[in-house]
C-alpha positions in Angstrom: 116.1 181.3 121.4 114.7 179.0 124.0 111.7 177.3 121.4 114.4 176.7 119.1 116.6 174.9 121.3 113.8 173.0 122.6 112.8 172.0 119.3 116.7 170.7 118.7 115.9 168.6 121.1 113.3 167.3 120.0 115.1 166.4 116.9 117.5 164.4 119.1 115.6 163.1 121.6 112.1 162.6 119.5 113.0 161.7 116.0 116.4 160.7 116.8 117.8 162.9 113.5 121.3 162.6 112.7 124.4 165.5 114.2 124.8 166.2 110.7 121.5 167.0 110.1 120.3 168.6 113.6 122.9 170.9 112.7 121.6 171.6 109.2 118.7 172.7 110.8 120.3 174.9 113.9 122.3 176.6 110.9 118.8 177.4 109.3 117.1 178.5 112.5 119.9 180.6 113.6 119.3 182.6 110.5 115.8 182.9 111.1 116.6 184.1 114.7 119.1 186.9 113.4 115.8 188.2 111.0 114.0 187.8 114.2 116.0 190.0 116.0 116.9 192.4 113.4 112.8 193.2 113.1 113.2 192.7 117.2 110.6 190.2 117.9 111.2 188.4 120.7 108.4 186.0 120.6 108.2 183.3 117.6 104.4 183.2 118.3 103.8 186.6 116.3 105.8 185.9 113.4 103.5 185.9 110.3 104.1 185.2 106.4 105.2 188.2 105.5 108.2 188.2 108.2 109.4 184.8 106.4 108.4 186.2 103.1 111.0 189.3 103.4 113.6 187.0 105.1 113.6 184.3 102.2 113.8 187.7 99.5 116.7 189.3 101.3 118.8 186.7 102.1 117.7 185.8 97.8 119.0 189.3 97.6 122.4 189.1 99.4 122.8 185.8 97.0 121.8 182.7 98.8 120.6 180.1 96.4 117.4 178.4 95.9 118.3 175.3 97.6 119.7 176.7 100.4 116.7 178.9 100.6 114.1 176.0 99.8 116.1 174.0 102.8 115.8 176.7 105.3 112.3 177.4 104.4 111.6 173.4 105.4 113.3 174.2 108.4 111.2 176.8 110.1 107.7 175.1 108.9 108.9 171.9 111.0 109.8 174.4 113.7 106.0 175.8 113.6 104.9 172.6 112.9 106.8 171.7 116.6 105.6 174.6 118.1 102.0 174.3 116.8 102.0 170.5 118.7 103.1 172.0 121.8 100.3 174.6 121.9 103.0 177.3 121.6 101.1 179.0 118.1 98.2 178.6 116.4 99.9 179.0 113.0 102.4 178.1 110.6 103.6 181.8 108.6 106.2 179.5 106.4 103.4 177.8 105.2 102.6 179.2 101.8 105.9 180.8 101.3 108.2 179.5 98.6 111.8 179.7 97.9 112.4 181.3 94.0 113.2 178.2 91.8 116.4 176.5 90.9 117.3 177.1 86.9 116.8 173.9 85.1 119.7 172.0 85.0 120.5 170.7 81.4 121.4 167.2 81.5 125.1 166.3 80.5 125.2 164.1 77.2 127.8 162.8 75.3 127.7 163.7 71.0 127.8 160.9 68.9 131.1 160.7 68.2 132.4 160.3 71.5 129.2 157.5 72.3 131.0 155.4 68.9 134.7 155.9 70.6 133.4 155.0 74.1 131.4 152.0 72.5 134.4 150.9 70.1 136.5 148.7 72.3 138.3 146.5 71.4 136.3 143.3 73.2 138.2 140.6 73.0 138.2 139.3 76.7 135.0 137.9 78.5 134.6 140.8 80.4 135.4 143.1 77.8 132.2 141.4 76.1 130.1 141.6 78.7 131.2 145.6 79.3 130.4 146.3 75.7 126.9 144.6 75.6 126.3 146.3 78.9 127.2 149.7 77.0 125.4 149.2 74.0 122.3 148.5 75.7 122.2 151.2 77.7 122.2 153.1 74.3 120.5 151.3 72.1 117.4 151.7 74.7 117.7 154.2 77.0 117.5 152.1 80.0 118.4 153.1 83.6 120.6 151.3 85.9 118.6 149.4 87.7 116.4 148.1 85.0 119.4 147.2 83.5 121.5 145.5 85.8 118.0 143.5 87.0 117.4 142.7 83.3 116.9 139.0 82.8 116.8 136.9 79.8 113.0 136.0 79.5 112.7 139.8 79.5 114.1 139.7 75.7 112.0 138.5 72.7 115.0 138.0 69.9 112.1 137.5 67.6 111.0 140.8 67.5 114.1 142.4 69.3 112.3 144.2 72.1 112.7 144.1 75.8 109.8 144.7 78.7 111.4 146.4 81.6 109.5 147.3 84.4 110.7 150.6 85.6 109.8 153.0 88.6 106.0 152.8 90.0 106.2 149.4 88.9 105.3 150.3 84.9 105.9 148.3 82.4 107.6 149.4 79.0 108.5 148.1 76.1 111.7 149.6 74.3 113.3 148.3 71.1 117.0 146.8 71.0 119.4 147.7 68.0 121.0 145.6 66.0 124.6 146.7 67.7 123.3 145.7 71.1 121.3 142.5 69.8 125.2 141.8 68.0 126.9 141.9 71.4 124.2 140.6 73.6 124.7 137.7 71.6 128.7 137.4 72.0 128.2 138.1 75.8 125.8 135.0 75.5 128.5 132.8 74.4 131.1 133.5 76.8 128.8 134.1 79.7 129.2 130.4 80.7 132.9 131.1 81.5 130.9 132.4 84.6 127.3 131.3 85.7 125.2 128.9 84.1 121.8 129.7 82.6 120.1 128.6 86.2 120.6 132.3 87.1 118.5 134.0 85.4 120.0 137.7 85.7 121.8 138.6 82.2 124.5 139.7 83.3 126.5 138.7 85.9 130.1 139.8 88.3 133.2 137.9 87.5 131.9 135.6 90.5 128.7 134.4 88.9 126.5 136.6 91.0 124.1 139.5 89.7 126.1 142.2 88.4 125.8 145.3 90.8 124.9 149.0 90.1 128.2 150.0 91.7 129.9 147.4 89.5 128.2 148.6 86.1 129.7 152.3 87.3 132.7 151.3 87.8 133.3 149.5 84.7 131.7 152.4 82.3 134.2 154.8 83.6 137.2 152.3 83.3 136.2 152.3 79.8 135.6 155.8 79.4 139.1 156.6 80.4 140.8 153.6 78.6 139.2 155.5 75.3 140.4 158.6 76.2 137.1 160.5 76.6 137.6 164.0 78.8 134.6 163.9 81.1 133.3 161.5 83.3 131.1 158.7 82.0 128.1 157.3 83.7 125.0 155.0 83.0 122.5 157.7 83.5 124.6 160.0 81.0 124.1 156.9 78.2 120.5 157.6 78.9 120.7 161.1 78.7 122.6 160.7 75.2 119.9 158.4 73.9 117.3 160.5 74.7 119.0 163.4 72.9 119.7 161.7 69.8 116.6 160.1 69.6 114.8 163.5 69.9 117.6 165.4 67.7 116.8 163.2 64.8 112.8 162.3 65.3 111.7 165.5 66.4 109.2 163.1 68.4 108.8 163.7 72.1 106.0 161.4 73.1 108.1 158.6 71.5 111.0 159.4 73.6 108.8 160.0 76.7 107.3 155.9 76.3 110.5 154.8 75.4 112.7 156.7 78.5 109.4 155.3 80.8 108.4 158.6 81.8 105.3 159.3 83.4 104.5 163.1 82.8 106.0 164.9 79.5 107.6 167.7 80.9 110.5 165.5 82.7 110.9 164.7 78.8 110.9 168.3 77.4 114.4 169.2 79.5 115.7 167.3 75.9 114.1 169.8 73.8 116.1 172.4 75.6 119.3 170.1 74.8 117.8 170.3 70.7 117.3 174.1 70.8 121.1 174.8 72.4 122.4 172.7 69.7 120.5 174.1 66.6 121.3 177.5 68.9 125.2 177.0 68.4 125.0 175.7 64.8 123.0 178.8 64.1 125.6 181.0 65.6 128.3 179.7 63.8 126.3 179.5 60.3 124.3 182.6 59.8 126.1 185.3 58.7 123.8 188.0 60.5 124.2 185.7 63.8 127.7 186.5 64.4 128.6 189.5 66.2 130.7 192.2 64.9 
């Protein structure tokens, strides 16, 4: 259609948008053009919300998934958008529609046998110390990467054994450190001289001297992973996840989890109470003699 390809180039030529996603969005339109033309209207203009409504439900129907639907929704409101500016329509019929919602997605955690293999190496190198104390901080308080690999040493009170870490929006937590991390923070203090002096204030640092990176922390935790034999992959964030889990598995205390994890609304924490009830779920199965199918 000739709006459409005006509007591509736009993309280009206006907001300078990548091939890879101009394309993304002539995909999208094209499919909006085939409803078009399938209900045979030949003008854009006198599309209204109930023509997008029945596209986004049959093209649900014929299996295309939320995200794919939620993405080609985006596209045709920036194309009314487009043709609202040019004085080509006086409305946007994409407007109030939504795509049908994506499932929750369970976060992956490891059990806690497979955190105490993954955490039990054998550390007898300076890296290997530094590797561990990264790994058991992670755990012991549920940090993310960032906050950890930015964590610097007047950010710990040994006193008291807490950390403040300032985490996304700029908030400021403070989150207990166990007596396992405390252990190896304190080897990785000793040895950390082998590499940068205490002038750099970042705890933990590259085999260089220099701030440890994100992509370097990654690396590292799933070098270890395989090393100790774990089957799936190994990340920072799953650490977190596993914290979380066990925190909540054994406290039964949300809000606790939610200050210590740094999050600002509760129901980003409550995807863990899912993790609770498939557990108790599968012990349940496996227990109660009326649970198991005949």
């Amino acid at each position: 259609m000739q709006r459409q390809q005006q509007f591509l180039e736009y993309l280009h030529n206006e907001r300078g948008l990548s091939p890879l996603t101009r394309s993304a969005y002539q995909r999208d339109l094209s499919r909006f053009s085939g409803e078009l033309k399938r209900l045979e209207i030949e003008d854009p203009g006198k599309v209204d919300e109930h023509h997008v409504r029945s596209l986004i439900a049959r093209l649900h129907r014929q299996g295309l998934g939320p995200r794919s639907l939620q993405r080609l929704l985006s596209a045709v409101r920036s194309f009314y958008r487009w043709m609202m500016r040019e004085g080509f329509t006086q409305h946007n019929p994409a407007t109030a529609v939504k795509a049908p919602k994506s499932p929750a997605k369970l976060p992956a955690t490891l059990d806690s046998d497979a955190v105490t293999r993954l955490l039990d190496i054998k550390a007898d190198t300076p890296l290997a110390i530094r590797d561990k104390a990264i790994m058991e901080l992670f755990y012991s308080s549920g940090l993310r990467l960032s906050e950890l690999a930015g964590l610097r040493w007047n950010q710990i009170d040994p006193a008291s054994g807490l950390i403040t870490v300032t985490g996304k929006g700029n908030k400021t937590r403070v989150v207990p450190v166990g007596s396992y991390a405390a252990k190896a923070l304190a080897a990785w203090r000793k040895v950390r001289g082998n590499f940068a002096g205490f002038e750099e204030p970042h705890i933990f640092v590259s085999n260089r001297g220099t701030p440890i990176s994100p992509r370097t922390i990654q690396s590292r935790i799933r070098y270890w992973a395989r090393k100790q034999g774990l089957p799936q992959q190994v990340y920072p964030h799953l650490l977190r996840h596993s914290f979380a889990s066990h925190m909540l598995e054994s406290s039964g205390d949300l809000r606790a989890v939610q200050e210590l994890l740094g999050h600002a609304d509760i129901s980003t924490t409550q995807v863990y109470t899912h993790l609770d009830f498939q557990h108790l779920a599968k012990v349940y199965d496996k227990a109660h003699p009326r649970a198991k199918k005949k």
